[in-house]
N, C-alpha and C positions, 0 to 999 in steps of 0.2 A: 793062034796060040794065045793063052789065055797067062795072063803073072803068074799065077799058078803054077801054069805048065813051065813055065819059064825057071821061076824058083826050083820048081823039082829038076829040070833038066840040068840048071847049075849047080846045086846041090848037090845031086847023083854023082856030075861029072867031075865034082870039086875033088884036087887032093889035098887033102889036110896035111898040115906042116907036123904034128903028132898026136897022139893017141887020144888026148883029151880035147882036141878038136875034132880029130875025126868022130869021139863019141858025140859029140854034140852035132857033126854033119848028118849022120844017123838017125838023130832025135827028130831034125828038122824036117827030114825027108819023110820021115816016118808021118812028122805033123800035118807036110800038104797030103800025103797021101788018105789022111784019116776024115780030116775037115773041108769042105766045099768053100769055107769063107776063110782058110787058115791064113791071107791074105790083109783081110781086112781088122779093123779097130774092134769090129763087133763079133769078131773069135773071142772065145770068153773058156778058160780063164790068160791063155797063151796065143797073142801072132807074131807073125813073123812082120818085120819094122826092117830097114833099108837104112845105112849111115856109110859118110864119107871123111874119113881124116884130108885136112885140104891144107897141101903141100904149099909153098912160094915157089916158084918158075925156077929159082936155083936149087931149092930144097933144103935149105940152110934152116927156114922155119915155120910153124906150124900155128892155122887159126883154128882160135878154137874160143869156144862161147861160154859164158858165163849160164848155165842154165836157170830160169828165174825160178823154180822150183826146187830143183834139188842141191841148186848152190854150191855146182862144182865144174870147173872146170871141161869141158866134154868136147867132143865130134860133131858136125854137124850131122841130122837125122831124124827119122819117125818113122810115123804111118807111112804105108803104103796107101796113095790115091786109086781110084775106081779108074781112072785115065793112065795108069804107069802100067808100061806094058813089058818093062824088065825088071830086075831088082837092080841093074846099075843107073837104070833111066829114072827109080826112085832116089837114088842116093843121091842123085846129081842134081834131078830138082830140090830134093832136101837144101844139099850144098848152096845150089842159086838162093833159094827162096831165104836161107837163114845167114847168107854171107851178105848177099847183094852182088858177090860178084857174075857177072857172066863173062863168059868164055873157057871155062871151067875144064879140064879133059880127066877124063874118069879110065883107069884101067876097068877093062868088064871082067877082070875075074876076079871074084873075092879075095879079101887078106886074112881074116879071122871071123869066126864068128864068135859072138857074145850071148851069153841066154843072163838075166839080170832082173832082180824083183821090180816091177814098177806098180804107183797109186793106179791101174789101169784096170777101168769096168766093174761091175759087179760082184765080180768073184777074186777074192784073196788065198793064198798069192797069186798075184797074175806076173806075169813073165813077156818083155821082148823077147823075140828069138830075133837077135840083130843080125844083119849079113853083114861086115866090114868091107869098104873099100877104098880104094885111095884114089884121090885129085888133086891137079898139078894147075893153081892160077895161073893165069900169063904173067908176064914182064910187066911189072909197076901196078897190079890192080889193088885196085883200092876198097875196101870193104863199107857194110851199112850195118848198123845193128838193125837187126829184124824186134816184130813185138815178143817173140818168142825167150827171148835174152836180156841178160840186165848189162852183159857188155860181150863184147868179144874184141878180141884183140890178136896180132902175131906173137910168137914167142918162138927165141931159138929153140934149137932142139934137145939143146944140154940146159936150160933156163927156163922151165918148164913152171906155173906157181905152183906152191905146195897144194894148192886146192886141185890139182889136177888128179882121178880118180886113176887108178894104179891101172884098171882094164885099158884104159887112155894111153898108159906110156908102154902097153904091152904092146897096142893098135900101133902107135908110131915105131917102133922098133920095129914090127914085122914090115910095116911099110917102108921105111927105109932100107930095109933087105930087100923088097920088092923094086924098091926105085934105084938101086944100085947098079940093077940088068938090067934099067933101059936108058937111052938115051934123055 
């Protein structure tokens, strides 16, 4: 099975929390279905990009990085690699590679999805089509800023800085609903 196939079978399978997510589960599915690289950096002018809101082990509070480009506030995430062979197994490298931390545990069904203008490739506007997910550090882990970020840092969950982008506190809210039902 191919990330592709992957993305679509979650996608398909996803149930959206309301109408304006489901339209966008639609879009997305529609996307792999159309494009052979809908996967990758060099879908042009929209791909689909993998992020993880990454909880503390109690769930009390939430890292999150300073992005060095867009100067806000954000999730960790991107591109999908040519090696990720889920869209959770993308988020979570995402999460390693831009937290430091490992040990990381990822729920594998999506939280929300996000579609958002970004400077990306040749053609304007171009568009993430982000999958949302959520990950639970272990007990005591300690983070690294990655070169991707000018900082990152924890913050409670009501303590949020004002730079934090509104789609962010939407992402923590439903994931907080999400980590309520489980252990």
């Amino acid at each position: 099975m191919t990330l592709r196939d992957d993305a679509h079978g979650v996608l398909s399978g996803w149930t959206a929390p309301d109408a304006e997510q489901d339209r966008l589960r639609g879009l997305y599915v529609a996307h792999t279905e159309t494009y052979a690289d809908a996967m990758s950096r060099e879908c042009h002018p929209d791909h689909l990009t993998a992020s993880a809101i990454i909880f503390s082990a109690d769930h009390a509070r939430v890292l999150l990085t300073l992005h060095r480009i867009i100067k806000l506030w954000l999730q960790t995430g991107g591109h999908c690699e040519p090696d990720d062979a889920t869209l959770a197994e993308a988020a979570l490298r995402e999460g390693r590679e831009e937290s430091g931390i490992a040990g990381l545990v990822i729920d594998p069904v999506p939280v929300l999805l996000s579609r958002h203008e970004v400077p990306c490739g040749p053609i304007r506007p171009a568009h993430h089509l982000d999958v949302q997910y959520v990950a639970v550090a272990p007990a005591g882990a300690q983070h690294v800023i990655s070169d991707e970020s000018d900082d990152l840092a924890w913050f409670g969950i009501d303590a949020l800085p004002a730079e934090t982008d509104d789609s962010v506190r939407e992402l923590i809210a439903a994931a907080r609903t999400r980590l309520r039902g489980m252990p």
